[in-house]
MARTILUM-895344 format. One record per residue: residue number from 1; x, y, z of N, C-alpha, C in turn; residue in three letters. Coordinates in nm, 4 decimals, m for minus. Example, Ala and Ser with C-alpha at 12.3 -4.5 7.8 and 13.67 -1.06 7.14 Angstrom:
2
<rec><num>1</num><n_X>1.3190</n_X><n_Y>m0.5690</n_Y><n_Z>0.7800</n_Z><ca_X>1.2300</ca_X><ca_Y>m0.4500</ca_Y><ca_Z>0.7800</ca_Z><c_X>1.3200</c_X><c_Y>m0.3300</c_Y><c_Z>0.7800</c_Z><residu>ALA</residu></rec>
<rec><num>2</num><n_X>1.2850</n_X><n_Y>m0.2250</n_Y><n_Z>0.7080</n_Z><ca_X>1.3670</ca_X><ca_Y>m0.1060</ca_Y><ca_Z>0.7140</ca_Z><c_X>1.2900</c_X><c_Y>0.0030</c_Y><c_Z>0.7870</c_Z><residu>SER</residu></rec>
END
This chain:
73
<rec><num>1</num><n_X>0.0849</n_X><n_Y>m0.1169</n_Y><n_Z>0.0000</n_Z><ca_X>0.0000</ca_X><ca_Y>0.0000</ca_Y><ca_Z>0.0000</ca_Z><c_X>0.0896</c_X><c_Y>0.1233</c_Y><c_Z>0.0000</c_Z><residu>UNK</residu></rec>
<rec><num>2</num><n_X>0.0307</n_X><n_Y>0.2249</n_Y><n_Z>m0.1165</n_Z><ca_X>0.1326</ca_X><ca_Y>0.3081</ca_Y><ca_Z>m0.0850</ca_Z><c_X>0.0582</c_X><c_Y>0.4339</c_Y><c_Z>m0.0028</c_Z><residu>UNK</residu></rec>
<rec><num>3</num><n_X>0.1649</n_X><n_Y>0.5099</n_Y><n_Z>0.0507</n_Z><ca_X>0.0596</ca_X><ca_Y>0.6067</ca_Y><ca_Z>0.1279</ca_Z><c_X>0.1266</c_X><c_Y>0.7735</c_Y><c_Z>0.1203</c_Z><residu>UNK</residu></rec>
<rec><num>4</num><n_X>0.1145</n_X><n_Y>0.8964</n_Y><n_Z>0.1145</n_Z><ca_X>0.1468</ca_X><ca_Y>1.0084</ca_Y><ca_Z>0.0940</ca_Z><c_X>0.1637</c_X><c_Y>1.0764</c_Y><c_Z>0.1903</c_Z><residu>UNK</residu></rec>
<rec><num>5</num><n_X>0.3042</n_X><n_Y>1.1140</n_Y><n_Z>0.2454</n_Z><ca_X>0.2719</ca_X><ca_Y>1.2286</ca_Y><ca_Z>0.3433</ca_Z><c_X>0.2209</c_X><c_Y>1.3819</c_Y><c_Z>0.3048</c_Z><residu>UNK</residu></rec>
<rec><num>6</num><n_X>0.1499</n_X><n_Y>1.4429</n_Y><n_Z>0.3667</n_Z><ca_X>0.0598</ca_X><ca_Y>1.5700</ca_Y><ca_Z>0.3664</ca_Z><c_X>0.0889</c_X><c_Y>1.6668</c_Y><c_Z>0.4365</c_Z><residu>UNK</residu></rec>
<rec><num>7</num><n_X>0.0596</n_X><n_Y>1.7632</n_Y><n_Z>0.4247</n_Z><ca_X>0.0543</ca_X><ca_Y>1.9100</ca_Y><ca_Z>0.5058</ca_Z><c_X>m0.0679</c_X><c_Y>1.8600</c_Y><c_Z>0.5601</c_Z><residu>UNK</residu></rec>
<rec><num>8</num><n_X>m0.0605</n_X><n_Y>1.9090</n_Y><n_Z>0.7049</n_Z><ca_X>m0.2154</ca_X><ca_Y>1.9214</ca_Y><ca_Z>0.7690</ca_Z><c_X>m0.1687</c_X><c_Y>2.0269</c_Y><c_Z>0.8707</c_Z><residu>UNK</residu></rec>
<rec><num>9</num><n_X>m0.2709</n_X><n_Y>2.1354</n_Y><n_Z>0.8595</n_Z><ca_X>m0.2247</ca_X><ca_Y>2.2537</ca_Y><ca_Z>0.9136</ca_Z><c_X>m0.0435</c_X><c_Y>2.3177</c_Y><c_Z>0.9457</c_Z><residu>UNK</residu></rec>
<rec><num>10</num><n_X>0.0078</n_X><n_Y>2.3035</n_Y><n_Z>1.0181</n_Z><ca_X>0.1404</ca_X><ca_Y>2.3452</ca_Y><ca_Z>1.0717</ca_Z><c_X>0.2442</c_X><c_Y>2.2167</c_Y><c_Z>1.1122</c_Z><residu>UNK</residu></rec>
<rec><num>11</num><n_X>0.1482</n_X><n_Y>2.0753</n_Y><n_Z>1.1120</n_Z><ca_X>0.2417</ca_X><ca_Y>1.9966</ca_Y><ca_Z>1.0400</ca_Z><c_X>0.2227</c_X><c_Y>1.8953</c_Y><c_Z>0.9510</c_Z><residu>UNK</residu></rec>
<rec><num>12</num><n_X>0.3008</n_X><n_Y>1.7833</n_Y><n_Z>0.9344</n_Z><ca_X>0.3193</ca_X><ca_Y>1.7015</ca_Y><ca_Z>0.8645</ca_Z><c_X>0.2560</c_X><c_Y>1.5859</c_Y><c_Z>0.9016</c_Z><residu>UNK</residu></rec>
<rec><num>13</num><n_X>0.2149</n_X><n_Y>1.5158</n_Y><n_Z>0.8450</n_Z><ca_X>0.1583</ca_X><ca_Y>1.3536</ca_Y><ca_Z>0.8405</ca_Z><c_X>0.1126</c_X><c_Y>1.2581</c_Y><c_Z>0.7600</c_Z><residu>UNK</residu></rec>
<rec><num>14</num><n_X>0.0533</n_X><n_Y>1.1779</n_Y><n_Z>0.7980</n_Z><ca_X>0.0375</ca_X><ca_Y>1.0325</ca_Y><ca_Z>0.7428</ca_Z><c_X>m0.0768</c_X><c_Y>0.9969</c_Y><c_Z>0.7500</c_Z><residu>UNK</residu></rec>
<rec><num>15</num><n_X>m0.1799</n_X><n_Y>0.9799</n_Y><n_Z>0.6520</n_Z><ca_X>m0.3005</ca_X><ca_Y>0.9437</ca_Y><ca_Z>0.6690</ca_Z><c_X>m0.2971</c_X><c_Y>0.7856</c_Y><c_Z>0.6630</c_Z><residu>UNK</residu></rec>
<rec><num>16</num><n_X>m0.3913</n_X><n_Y>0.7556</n_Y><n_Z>0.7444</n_Z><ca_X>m0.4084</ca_X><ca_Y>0.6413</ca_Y><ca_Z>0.7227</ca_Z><c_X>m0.5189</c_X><c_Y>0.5723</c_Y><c_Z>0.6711</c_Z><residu>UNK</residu></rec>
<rec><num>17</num><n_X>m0.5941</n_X><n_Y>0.5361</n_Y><n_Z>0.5490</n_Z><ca_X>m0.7355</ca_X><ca_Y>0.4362</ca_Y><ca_Z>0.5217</ca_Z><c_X>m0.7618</c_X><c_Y>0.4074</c_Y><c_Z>0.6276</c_Z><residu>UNK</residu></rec>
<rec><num>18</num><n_X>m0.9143</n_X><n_Y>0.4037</n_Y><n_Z>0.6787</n_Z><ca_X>m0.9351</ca_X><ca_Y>0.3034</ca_Y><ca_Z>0.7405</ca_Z><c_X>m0.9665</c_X><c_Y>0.1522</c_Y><c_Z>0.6917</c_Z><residu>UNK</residu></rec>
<rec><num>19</num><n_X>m0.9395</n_X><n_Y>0.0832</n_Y><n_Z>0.6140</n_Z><ca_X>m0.9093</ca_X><ca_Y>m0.0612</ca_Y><ca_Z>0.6001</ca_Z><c_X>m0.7684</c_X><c_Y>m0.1125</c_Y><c_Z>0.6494</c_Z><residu>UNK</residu></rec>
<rec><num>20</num><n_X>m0.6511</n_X><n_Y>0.0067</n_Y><n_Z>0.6183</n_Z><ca_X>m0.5378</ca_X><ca_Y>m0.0293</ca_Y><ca_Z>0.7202</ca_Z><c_X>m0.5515</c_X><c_Y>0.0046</c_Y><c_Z>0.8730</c_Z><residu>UNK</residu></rec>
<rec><num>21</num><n_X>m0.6115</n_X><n_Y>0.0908</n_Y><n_Z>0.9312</n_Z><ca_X>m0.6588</ca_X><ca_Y>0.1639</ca_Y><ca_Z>1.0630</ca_Z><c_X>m0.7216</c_X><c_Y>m0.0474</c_Y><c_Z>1.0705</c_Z><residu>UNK</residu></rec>
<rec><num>22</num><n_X>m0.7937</n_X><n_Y>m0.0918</n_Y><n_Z>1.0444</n_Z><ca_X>m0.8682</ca_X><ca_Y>m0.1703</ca_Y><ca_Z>1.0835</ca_Z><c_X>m0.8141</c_X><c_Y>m0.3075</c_Y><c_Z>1.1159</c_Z><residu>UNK</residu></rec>
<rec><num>23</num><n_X>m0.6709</n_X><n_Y>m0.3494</n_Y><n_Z>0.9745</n_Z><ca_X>m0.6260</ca_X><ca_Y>m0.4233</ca_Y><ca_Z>0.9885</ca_Z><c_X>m0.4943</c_X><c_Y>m0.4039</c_Y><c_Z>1.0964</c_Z><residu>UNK</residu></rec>
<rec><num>24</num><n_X>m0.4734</n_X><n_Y>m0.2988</n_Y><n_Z>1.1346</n_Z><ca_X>m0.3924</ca_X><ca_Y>m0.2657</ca_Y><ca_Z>1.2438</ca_Z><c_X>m0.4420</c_X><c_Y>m0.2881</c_Y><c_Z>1.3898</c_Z><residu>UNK</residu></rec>
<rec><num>25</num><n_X>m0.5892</n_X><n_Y>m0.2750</n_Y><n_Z>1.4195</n_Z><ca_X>m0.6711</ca_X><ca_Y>m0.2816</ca_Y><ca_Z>1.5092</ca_Z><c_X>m0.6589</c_X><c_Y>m0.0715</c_Y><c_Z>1.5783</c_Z><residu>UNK</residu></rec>
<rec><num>26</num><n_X>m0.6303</n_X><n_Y>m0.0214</n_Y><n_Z>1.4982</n_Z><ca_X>m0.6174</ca_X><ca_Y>0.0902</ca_Y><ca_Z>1.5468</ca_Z><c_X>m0.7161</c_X><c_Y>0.2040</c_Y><c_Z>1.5435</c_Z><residu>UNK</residu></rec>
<rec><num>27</num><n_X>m0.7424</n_X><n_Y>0.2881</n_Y><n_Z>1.6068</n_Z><ca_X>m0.8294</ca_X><ca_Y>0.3801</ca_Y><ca_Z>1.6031</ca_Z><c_X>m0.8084</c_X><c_Y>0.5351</c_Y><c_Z>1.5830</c_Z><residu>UNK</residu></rec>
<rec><num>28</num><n_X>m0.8895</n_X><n_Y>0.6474</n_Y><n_Z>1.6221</n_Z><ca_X>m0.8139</ca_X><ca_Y>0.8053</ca_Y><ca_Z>1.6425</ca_Z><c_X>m0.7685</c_X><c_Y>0.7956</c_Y><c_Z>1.7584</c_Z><residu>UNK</residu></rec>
<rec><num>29</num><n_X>m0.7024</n_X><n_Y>0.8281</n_Y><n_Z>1.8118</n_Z><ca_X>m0.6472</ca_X><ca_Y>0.8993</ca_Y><ca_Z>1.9294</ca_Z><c_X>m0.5470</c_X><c_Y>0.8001</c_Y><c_Z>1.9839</c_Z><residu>UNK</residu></rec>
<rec><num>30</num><n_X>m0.5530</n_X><n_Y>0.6336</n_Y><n_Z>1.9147</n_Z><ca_X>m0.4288</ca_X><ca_Y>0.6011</ca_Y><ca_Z>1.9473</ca_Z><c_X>m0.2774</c_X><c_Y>0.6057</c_Y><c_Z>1.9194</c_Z><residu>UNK</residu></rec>
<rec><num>31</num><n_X>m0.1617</n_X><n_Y>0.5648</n_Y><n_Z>2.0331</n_Z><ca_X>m0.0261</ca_X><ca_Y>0.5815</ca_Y><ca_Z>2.0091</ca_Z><c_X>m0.0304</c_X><c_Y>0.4516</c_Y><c_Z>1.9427</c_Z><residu>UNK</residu></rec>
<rec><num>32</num><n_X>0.0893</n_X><n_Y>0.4747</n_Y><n_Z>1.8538</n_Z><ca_X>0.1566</ca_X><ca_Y>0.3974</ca_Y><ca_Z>1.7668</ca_Z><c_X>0.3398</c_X><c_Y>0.3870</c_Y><c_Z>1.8007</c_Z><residu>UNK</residu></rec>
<rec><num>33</num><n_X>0.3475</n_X><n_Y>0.2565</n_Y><n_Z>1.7869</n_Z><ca_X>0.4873</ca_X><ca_Y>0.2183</ca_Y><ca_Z>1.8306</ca_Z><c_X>0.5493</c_X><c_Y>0.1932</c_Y><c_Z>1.6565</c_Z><residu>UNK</residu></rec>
<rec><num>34</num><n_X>0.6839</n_X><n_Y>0.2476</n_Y><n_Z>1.6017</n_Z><ca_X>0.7111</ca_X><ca_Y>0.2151</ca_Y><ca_Z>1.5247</ca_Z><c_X>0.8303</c_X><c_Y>0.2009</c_Y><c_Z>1.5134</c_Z><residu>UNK</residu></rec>
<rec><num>35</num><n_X>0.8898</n_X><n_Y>0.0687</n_Y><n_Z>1.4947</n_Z><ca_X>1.0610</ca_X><ca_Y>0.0035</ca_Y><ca_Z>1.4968</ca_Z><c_X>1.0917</c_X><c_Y>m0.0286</c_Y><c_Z>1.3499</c_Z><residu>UNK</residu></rec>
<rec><num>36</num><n_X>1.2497</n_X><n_Y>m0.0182</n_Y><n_Z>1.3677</n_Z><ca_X>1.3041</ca_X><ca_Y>m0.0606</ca_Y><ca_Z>1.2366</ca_Z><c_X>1.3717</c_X><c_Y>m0.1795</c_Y><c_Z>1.2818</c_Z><residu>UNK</residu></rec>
<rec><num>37</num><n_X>1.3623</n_X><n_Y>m0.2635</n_Y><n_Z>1.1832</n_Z><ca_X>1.4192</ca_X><ca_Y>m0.3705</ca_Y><ca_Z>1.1663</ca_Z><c_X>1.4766</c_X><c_Y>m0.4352</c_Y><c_Z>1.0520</c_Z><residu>UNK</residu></rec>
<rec><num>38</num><n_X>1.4954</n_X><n_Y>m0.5384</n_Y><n_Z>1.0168</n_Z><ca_X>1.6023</ca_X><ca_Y>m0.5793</ca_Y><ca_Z>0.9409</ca_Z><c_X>1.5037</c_X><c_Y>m0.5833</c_Y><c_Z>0.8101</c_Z><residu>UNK</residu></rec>
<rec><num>39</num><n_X>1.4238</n_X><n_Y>m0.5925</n_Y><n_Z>0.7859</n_Z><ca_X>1.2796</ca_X><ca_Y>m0.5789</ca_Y><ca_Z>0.6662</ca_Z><c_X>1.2408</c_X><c_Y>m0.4793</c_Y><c_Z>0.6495</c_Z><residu>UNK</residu></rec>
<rec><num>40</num><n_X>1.2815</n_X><n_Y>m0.3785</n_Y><n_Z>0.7669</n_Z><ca_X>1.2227</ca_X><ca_Y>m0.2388</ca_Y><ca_Z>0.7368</ca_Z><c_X>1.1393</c_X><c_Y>m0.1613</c_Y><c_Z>0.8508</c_Z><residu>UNK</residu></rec>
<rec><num>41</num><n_X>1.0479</n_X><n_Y>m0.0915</n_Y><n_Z>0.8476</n_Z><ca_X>1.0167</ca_X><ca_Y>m0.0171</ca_Y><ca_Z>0.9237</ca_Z><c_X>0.8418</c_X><c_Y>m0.1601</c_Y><c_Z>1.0060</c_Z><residu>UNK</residu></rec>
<rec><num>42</num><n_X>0.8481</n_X><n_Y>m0.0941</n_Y><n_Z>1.0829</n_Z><ca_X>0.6871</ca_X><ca_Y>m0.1716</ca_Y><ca_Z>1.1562</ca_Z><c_X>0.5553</c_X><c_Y>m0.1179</c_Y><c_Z>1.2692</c_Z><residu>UNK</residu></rec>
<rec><num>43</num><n_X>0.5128</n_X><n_Y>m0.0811</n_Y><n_Z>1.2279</n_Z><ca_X>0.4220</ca_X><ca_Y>0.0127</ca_Y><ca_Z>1.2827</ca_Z><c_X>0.2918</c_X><c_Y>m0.1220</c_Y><c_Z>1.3229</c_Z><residu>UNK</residu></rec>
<rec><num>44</num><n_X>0.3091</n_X><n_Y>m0.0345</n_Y><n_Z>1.5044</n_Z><ca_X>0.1674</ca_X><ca_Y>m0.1224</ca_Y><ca_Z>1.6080</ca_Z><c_X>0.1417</c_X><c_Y>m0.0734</c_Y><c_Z>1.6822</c_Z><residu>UNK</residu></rec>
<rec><num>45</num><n_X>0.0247</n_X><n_Y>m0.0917</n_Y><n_Z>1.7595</n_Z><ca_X>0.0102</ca_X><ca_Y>m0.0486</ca_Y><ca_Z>1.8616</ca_Z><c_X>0.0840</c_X><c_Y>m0.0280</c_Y><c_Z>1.9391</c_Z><residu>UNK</residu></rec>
<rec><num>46</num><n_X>0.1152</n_X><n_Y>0.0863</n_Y><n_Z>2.0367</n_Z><ca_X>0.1345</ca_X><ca_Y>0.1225</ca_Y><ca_Z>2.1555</ca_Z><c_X>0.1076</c_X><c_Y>0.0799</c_Y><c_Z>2.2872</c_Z><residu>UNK</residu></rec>
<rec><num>47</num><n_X>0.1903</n_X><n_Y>m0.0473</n_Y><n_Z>2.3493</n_Z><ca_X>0.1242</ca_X><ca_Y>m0.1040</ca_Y><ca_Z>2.4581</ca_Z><c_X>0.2292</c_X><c_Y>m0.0376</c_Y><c_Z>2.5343</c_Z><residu>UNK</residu></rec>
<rec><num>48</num><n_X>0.1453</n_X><n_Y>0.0173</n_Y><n_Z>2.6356</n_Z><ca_X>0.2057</ca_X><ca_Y>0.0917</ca_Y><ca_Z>2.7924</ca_Z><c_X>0.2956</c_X><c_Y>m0.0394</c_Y><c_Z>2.8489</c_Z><residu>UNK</residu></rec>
<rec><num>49</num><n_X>0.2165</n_X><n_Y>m0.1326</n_Y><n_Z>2.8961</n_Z><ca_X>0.3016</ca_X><ca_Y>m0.2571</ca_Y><ca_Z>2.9826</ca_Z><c_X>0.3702</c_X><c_Y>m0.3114</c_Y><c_Z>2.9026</c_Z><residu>UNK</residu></rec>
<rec><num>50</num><n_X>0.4016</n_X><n_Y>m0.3612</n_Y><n_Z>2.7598</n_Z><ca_X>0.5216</ca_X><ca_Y>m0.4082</ca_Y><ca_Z>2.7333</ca_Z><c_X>0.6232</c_X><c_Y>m0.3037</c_Y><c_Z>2.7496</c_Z><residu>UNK</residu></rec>
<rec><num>51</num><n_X>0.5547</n_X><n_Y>m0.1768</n_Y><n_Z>2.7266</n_Z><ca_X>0.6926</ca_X><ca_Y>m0.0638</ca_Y><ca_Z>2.7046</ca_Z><c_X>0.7406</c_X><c_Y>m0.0781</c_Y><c_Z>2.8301</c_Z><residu>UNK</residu></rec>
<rec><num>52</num><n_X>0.6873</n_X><n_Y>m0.0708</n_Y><n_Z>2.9531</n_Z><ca_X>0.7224</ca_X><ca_Y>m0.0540</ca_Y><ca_Z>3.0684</ca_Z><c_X>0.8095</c_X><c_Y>m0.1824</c_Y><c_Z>3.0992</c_Z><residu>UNK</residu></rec>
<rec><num>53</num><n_X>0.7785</n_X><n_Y>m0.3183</n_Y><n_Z>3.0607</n_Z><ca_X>0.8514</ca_X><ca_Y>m0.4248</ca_Y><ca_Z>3.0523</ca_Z><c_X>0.9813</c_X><c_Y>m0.4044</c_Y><c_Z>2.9729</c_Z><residu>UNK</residu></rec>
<rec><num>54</num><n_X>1.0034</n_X><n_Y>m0.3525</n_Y><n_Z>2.8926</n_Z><ca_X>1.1021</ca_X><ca_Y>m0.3388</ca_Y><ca_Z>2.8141</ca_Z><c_X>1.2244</c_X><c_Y>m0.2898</c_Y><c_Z>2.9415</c_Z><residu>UNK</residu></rec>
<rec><num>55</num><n_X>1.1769</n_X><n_Y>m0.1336</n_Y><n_Z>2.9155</n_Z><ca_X>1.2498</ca_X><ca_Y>m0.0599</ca_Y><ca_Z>3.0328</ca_Z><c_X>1.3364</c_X><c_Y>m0.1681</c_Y><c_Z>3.0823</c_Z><residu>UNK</residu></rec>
<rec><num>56</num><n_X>1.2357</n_X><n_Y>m0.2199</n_Y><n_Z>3.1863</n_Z><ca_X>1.3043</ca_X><ca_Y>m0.3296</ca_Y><ca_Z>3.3030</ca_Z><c_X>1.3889</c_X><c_Y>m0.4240</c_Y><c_Z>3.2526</c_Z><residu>UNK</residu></rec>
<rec><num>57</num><n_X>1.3713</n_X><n_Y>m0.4695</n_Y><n_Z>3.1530</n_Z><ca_X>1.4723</ca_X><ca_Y>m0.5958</ca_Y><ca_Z>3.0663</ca_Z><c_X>1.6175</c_X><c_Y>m0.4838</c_Y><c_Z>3.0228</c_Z><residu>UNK</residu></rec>
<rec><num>58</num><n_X>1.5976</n_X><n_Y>m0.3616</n_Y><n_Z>3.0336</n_Z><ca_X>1.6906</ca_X><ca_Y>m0.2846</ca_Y><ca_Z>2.9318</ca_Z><c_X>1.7912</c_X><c_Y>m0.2637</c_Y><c_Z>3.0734</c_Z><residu>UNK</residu></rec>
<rec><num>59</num><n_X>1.7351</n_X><n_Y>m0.2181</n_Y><n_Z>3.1953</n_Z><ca_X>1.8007</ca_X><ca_Y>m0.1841</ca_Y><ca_Z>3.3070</ca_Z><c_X>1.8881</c_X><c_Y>m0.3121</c_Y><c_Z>3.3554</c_Z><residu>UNK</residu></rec>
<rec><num>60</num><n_X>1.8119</n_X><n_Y>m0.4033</n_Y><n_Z>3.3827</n_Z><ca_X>1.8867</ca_X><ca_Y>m0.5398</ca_Y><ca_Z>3.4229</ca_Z><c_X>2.0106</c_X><c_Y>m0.5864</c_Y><c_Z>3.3253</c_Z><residu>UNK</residu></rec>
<rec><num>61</num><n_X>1.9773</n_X><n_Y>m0.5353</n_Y><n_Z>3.1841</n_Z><ca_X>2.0558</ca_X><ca_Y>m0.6413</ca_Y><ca_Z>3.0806</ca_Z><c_X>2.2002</c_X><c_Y>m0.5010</c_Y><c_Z>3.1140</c_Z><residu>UNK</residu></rec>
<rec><num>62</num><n_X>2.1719</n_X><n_Y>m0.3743</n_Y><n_Z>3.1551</n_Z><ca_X>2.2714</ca_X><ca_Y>m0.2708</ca_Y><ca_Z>3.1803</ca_Z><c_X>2.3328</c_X><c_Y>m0.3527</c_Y><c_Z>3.2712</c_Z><residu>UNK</residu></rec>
<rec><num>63</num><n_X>2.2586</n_X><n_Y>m0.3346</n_Y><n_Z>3.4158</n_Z><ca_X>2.3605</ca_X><ca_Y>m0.4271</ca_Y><ca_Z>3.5565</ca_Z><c_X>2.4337</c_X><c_Y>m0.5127</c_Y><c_Z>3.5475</c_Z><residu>UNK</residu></rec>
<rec><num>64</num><n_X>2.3120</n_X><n_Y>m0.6185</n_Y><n_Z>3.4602</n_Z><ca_X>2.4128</ca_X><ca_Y>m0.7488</ca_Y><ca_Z>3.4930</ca_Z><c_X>2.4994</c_X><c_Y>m0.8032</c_Y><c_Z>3.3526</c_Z><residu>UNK</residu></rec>
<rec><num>65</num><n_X>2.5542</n_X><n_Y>m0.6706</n_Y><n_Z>3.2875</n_Z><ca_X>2.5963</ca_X><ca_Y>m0.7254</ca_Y><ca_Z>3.1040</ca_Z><c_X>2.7107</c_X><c_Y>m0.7636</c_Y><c_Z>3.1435</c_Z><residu>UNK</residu></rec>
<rec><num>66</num><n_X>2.7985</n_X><n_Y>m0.7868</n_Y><n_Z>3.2683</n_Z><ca_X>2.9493</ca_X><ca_Y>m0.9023</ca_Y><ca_Z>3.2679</ca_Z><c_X>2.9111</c_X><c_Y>m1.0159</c_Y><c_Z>3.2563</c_Z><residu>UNK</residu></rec>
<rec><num>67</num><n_X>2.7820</n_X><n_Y>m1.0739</n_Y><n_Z>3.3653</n_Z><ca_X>2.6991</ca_X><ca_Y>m1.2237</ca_Y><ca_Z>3.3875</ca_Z><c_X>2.6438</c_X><c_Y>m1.2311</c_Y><c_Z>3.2747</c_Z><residu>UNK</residu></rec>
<rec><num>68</num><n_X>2.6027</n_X><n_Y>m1.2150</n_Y><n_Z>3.2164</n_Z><ca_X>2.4920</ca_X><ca_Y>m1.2205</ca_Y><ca_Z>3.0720</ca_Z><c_X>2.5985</c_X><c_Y>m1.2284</c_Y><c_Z>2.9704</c_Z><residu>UNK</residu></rec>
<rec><num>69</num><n_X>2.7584</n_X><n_Y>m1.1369</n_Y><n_Z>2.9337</n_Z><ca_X>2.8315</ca_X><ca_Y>m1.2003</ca_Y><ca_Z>2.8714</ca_Z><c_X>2.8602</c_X><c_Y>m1.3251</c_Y><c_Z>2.8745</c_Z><residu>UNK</residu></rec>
<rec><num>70</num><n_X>2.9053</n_X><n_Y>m1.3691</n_Y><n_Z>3.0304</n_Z><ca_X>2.9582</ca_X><ca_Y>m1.5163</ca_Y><ca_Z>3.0287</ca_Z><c_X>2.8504</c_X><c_Y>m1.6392</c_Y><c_Z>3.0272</c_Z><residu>UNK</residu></rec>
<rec><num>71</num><n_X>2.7683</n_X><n_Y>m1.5844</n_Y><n_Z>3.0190</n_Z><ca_X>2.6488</ca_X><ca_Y>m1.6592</ca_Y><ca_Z>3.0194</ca_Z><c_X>2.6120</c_X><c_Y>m1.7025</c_Y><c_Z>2.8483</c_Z><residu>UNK</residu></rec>
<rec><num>72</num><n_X>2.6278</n_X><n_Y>m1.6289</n_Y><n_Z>2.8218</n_Z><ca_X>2.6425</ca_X><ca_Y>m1.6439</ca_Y><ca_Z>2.6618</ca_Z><c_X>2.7671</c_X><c_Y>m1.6970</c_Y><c_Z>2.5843</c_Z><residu>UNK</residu></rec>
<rec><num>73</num><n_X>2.8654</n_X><n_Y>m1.7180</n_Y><n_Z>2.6422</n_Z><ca_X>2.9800</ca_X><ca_Y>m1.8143</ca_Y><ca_Z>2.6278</ca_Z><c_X>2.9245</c_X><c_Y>m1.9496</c_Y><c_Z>2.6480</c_Z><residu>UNK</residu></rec>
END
């Protein structure tokens, strides 16, 4: 699908169909999480508790990255 970015008032964006809005499960007013990866870009929902899970995996993998090296040996 291709899609056009636009002027909308003072800024910029991305419309979205709603048949993609739908197959996304997405609505107005929701956040959107969007990562790049090795295929390219990926746009999803915005979940609060994985983000918040993340965090915590990101802090621990900081502390403990000597154990987690040798652990991976």
């Amino acid at each position: 699908m291709r899609l056009e970015i636009k002027q909308i008032g003072n800024s910029t964006g991305l419309i979205l169909p709603k048949e993609l809005l739908a197959r996304l499960r997405l609505q107005r007013g929701d956040s959107v999480l969007v990562t790049e990866g090795p295929d390219g870009f990926s746009v999803s929902r915005h979940d609060e508790a994985f983000e918040k899970g993340l965090e915590i995996a990101r802090k621990g993998m900081k502390q403990y990255r000597k154990t987690l090296t040798e652990l991976a040996k």
